[in-house]
C-alpha positions, 0 to 999 in steps of 0.5 A: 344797589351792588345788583343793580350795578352788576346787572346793567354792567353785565347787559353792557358787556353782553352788548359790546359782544353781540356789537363786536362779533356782528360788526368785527370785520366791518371796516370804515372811514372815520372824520373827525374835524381836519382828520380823516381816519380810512379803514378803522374797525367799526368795533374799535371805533364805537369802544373807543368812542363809549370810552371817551363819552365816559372821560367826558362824563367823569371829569363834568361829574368831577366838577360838579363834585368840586363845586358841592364841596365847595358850597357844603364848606361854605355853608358848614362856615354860616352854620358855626357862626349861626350857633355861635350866635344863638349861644351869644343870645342864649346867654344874654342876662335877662336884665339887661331886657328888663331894663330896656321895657322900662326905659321904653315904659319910661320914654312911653309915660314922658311922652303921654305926660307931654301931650 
């Protein structure tokens, strides 16, 4: 994985050298909504716009990772009550079963005997 990082790392800076050393003295006017920015380097402008992309990209992928949080801890919450509960029906007595067929056994007979 540390290759893969380095590799893909390394073919963005080779990149960002070809775009600025082609691009250096290529000046150009940048709008952005009521803005208009006259003569900004073409180089300057496509950094600054990766960097921003970049913010962008962290704080929605922050978010994600706040809200995964979030579920894993709610969902760790059920799991200890869910084993709470199977060592509550673990450690049930048998008899208290035994008890319940019969009564249904029981109910079962009483109701033949009545038909």
């Amino acid at each position: 994985m540390t290759f893969l990082v380095a590799l893909i790392s390394g073919i963005i800076i080779i990149l960002g050298i070809i775009i600025g050393t082609q691009n250096g003295n290529t000046l150009v006017t940048f709008h952005l909504l009521k803005w208009n920015f006259e003569d900004i380097s073409l180089t300057l402008l496509l950094i600054e716009s990766l960097l921003f992309g970049i913010v962008i990209a962290v704080i929605i992928a922050g978010i994600n990772q706040i809200k995964l949080r979030l579920q894993l801890r709610s969902l760790k919450i059920k799991n200890i009550k869910l084993e709470k509960e199977i060592k509550a029906i673990k450690n049930m007595p048998f008899e208290e079963e035994e008890e319940e067929v019969e009564e249904v056994e029981e109910a079962e007979e009483e109701k033949e005997e009545s038909e």
